[in-house]
C-alpha positions as CSV (number, residue, x, y, z in Angstrom):
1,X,46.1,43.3,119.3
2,X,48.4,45.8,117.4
3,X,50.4,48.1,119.2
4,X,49.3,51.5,117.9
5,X,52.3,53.0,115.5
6,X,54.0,55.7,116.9
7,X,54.9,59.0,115.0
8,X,58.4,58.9,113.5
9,X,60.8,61.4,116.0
10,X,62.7,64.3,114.6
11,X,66.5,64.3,114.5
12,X,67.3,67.1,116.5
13,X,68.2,70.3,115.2
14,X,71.5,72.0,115.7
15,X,71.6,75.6,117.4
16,X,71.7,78.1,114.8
17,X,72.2,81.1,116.4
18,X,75.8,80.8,117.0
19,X,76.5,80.0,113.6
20,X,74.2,82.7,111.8
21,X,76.0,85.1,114.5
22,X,79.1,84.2,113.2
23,X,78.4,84.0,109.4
24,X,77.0,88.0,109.9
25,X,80.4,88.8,111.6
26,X,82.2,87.7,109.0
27,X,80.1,89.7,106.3
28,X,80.1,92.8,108.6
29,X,84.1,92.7,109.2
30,X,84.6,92.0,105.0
31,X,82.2,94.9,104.0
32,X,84.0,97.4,106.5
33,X,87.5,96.2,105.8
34,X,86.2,96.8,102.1
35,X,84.7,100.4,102.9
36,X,88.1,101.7,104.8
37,X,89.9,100.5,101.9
38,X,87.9,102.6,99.0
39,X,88.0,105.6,101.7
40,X,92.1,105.5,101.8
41,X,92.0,105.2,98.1
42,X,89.5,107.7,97.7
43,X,91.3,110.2,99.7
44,X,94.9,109.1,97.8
45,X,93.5,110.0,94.6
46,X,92.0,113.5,95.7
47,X,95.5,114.2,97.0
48,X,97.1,112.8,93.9
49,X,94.7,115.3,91.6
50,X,95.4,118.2,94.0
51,X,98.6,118.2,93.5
52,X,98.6,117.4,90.1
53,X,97.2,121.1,88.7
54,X,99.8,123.1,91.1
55,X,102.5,121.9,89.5
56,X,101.6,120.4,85.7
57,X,102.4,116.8,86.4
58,X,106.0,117.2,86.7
59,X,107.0,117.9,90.7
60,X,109.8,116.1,92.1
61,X,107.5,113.1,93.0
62,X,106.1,112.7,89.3
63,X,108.4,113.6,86.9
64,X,110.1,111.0,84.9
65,X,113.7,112.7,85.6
66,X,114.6,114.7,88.9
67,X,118.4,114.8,88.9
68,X,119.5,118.1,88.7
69,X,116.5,119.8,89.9
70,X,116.1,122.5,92.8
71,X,114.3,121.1,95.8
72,X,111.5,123.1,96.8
73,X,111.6,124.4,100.3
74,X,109.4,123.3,102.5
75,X,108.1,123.7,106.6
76,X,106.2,120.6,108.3
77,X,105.3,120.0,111.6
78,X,107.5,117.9,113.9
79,X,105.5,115.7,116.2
80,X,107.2,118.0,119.3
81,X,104.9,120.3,117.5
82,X,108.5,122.2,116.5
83,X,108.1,123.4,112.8
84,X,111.4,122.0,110.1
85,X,111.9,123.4,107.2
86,X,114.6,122.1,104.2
87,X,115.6,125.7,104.4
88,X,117.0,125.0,107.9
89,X,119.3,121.8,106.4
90,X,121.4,124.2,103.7
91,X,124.6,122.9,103.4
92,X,123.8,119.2,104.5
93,X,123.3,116.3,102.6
94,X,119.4,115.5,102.7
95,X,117.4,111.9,102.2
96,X,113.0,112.5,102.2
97,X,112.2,109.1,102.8
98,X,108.4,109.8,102.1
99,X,106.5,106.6,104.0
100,X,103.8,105.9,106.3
101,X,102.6,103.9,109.8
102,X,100.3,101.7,107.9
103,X,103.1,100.9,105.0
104,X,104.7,97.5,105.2
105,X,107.7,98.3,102.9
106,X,107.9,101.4,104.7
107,X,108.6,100.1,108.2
108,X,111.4,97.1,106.4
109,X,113.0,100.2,105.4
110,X,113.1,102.2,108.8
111,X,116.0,100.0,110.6
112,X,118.0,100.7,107.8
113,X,117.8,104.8,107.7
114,X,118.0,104.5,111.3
115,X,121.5,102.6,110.5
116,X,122.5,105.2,107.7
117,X,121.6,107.8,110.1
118,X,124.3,106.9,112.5
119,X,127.0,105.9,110.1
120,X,126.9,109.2,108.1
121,X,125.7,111.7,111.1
122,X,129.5,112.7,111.4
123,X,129.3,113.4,107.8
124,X,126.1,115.7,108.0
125,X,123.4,113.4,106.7
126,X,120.2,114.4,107.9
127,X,117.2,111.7,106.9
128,X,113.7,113.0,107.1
129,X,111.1,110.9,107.0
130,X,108.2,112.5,105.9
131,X,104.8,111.0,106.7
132,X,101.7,110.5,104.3
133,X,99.4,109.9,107.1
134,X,95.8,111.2,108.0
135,X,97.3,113.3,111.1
136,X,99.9,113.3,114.0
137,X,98.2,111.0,116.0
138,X,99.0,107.5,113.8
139,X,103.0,109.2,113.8
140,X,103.2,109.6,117.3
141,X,101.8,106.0,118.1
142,X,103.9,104.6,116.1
143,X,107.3,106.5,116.8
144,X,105.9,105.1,121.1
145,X,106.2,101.6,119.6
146,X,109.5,101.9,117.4
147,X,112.9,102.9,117.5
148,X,113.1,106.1,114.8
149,X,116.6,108.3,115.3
150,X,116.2,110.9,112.5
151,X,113.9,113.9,111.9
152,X,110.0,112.8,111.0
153,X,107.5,115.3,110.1
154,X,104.1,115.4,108.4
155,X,103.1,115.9,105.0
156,X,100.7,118.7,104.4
157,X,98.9,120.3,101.4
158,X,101.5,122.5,100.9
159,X,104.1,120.1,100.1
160,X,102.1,118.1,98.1
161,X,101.3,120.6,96.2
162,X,105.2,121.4,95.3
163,X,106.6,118.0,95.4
164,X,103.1,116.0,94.2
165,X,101.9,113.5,95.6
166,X,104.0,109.9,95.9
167,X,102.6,107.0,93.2
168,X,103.6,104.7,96.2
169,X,105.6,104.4,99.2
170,X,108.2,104.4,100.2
171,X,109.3,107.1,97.9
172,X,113.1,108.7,98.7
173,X,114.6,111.4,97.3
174,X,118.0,112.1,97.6
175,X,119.4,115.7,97.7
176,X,123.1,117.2,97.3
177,X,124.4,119.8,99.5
178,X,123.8,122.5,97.3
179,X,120.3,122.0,97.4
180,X,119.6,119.8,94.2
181,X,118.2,116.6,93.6
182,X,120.9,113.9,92.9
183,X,118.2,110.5,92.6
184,X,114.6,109.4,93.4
185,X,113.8,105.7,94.0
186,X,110.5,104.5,94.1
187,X,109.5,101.7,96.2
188,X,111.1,99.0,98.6
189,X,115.1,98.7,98.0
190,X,118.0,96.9,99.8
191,X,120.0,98.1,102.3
192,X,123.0,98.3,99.7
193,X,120.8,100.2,97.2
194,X,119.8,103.0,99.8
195,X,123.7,103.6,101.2
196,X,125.2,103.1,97.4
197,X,122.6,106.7,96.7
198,X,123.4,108.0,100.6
199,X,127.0,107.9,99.3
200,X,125.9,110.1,96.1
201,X,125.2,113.1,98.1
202,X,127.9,113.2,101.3
């Protein structure tokens, strides 16, 4: 007598939970990194077209030559809380490294003007550092994790209204004694690059 035929068993079936679990992390984490990113843009270009109408297109940030030209006074907010002003620095030879926490380039630069700093102190250089960021707090958690020896203070409408608004950082403007702007570099550059226009102004 034939054995009766018994039903063909099912290769078992992997969990799926762990993996859906994972696949939605992965879409959740790409879609918010993607939202942050159009918000900072967003907020970049609003800056960028507030400035813009104050000034023309031609502050010190935007205009295709600088040299020559009067630096606009400005007052900004240490993080002490301590407000600077360029008025203050008359008579001294001034870098406005204009940068931020979240920069890469920015942060190469930093152990450099920290370096300038001290080698030209004796000869009155004074390096600000002039932050593009959303608020104090990002500053001040940054300055807790890293070495920074010259001024830093925080960009406000104001400023960005008579300088504009920079096309990328780190933007540095370098400015005589007398008040006037000897050079401008936009972008990343050498240590050699930044002391050869540190010497321009001393």
């Amino acid at each position: 007598m034939a054995s009766p035929s018994m039903p063909p068993t099912e290769p078992p079936q992997p969990p799926r939970s762990s993996s859906n679990w994972r696949s939605w992390l992965i879409v959740a984490l790409v879609v918010l990194g993607g939202l942050i990113y159009l918000a900072h843009e967003r907020r970049l270009e609003q800056q960028r077209q507030a400035a813009l109408p104050l000034s023309g297109g031609q502050t010190l940030l935007t205009a295709e030559s600088v040299r020559g030209r009067l630096a606009p006074n400005w007052t900004l907010l240490q993080p002490n809380g301590q407000p600077l002003s360029l008025a203050q620095l008359k008579g001294h030879p001034v870098v406005m490294d204009f940068w931020a926490s979240w920069c890469g380039p920015c942060k190469i630069e930093i152990p450099w003007w920290n370096q300038l700093q001290a080698k030209y102190k004796a000869q009155g250089l004074i390096i600000v550092g002039v932050s593009e960021d959303s608020g104090m707090t990002p500053v001040k958690q940054f300055l807790s994790a890293h070495a920074v020896n010259y001024k830093i203070v925080l960009a406000n409408p104001s400023i960005q209204g008579s300088y504009g608004f920079p096309y990328g950082l780190p933007t540095t403007i370098f400015i005589r004694p007398d008040g006037k702007v000897a050079s401008r570099v936009i972008g990343l550059e050498d240590m050699a690059e930044l002391q050869h226009h540190v010497k321009q102004i001393l």
